[in-house]
RODO-2510 file (C-alpha; in nm, 4 decimals, decimal comma):
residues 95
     n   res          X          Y          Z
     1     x    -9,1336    -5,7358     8,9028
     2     x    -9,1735    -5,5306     9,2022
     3     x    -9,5125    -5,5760     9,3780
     4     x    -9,4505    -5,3752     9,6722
     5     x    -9,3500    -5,6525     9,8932
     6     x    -9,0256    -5,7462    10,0432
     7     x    -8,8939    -6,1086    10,1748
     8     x    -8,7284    -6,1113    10,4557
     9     x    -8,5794    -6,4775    10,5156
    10     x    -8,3526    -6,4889    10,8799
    11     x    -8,2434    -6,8562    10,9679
    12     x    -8,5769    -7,0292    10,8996
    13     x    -8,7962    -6,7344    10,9948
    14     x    -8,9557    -6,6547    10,6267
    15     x    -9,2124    -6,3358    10,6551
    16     x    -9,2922    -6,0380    10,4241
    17     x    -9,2941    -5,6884    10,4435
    18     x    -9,4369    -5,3738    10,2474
    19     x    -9,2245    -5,1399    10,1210
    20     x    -9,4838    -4,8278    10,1456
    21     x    -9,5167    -4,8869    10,5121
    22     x    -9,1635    -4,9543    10,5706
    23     x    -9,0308    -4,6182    10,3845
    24     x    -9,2767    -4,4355    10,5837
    25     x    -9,0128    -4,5632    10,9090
    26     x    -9,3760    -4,4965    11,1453
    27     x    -9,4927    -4,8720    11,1458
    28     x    -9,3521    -5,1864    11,1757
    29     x    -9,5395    -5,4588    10,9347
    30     x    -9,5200    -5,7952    10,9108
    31     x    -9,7082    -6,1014    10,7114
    32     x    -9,5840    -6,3977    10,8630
    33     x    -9,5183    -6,7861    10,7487
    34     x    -9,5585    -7,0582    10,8984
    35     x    -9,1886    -7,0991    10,8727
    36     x    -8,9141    -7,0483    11,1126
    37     x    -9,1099    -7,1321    11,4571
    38     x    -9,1086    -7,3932    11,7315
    39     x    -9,4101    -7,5388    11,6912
    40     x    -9,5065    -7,9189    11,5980
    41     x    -9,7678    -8,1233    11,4258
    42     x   -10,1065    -7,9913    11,2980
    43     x    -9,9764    -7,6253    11,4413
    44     x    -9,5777    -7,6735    11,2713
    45     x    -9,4458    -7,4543    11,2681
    46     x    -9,4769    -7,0508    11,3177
    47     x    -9,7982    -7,0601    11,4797
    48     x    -9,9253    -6,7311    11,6284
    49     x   -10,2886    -6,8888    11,7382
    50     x   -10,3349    -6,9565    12,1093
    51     x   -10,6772    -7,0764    11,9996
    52     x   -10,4887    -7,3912    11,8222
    53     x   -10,3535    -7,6991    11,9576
    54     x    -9,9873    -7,6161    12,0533
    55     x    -9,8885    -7,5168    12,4204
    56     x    -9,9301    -7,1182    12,5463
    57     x    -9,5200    -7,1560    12,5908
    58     x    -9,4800    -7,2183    12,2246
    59     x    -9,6900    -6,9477    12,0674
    60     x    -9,4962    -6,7306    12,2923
    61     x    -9,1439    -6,8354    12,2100
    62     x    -9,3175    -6,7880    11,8333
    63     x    -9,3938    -6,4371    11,8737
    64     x    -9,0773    -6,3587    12,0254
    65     x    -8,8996    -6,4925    11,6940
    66     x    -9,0881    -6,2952    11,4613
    67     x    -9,0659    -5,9921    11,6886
    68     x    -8,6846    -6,0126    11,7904
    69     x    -8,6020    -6,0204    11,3623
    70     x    -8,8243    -5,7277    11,3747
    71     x    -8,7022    -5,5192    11,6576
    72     x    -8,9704    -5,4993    11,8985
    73     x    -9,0851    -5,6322    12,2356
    74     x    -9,3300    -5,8981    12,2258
    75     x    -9,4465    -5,8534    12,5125
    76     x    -9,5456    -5,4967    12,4417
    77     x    -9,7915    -5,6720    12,1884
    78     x   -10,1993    -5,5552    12,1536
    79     x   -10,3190    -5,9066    12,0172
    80     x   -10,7111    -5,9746    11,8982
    81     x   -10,9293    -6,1688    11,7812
    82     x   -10,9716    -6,0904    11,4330
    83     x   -11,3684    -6,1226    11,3116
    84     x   -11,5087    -6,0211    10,9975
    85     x   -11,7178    -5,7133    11,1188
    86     x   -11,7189    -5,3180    11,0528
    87     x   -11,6400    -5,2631    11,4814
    88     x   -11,3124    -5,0378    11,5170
    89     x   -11,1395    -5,0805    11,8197
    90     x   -10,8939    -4,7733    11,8984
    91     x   -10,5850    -4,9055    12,1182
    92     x   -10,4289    -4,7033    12,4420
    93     x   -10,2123    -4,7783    12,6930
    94     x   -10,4252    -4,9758    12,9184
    95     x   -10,3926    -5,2277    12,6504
***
């Protein structure tokens, strides 16, 4: 059954894709795991959160995985906080 999602397993990386935004070839979208990073403990081991306990270095080398399987820079990367509110925030290139 075909629900519109793709798995993309690379090594130990293990995220998910969706096919509508993919055949479109405008956006690159990812869901990650929490498989396939370096981190340890409470945090092991994809962990994107620099609000978690796990170093700044490994959250870093973390987004780089997930970013070199999907062809982009992370260090071109607009990150935020995510909230539950109705607030819009429209991205340029100061950010």
């Amino acid at each position: 059954m075909n629900i519109g999602f793709t798995r993309h397993k690379e090594g130990g990386l293990v995220y998910y894709s969706i096919d509508a935004f993919t055949k479109t070839k405008l956006v690159r979208c990812a869901m990650s795991t929490r498989l396939g990073g370096v981190s340890v403990g409470e945090t092991a081991t994809l962990n994107l959160g620099f609000n978690k306990k796990d170093t700044r270095e490994n959250v870093l080398k973390n987004y780089d995985i997930i970013c070199s399987s999907l062809g982009i820079d992370y260090k071109k990367l607009v990150l935020s906080n995510q909230v539950h509110e109705n607030k819009v925030r429209i991205i340029t290139s100061d950010d």
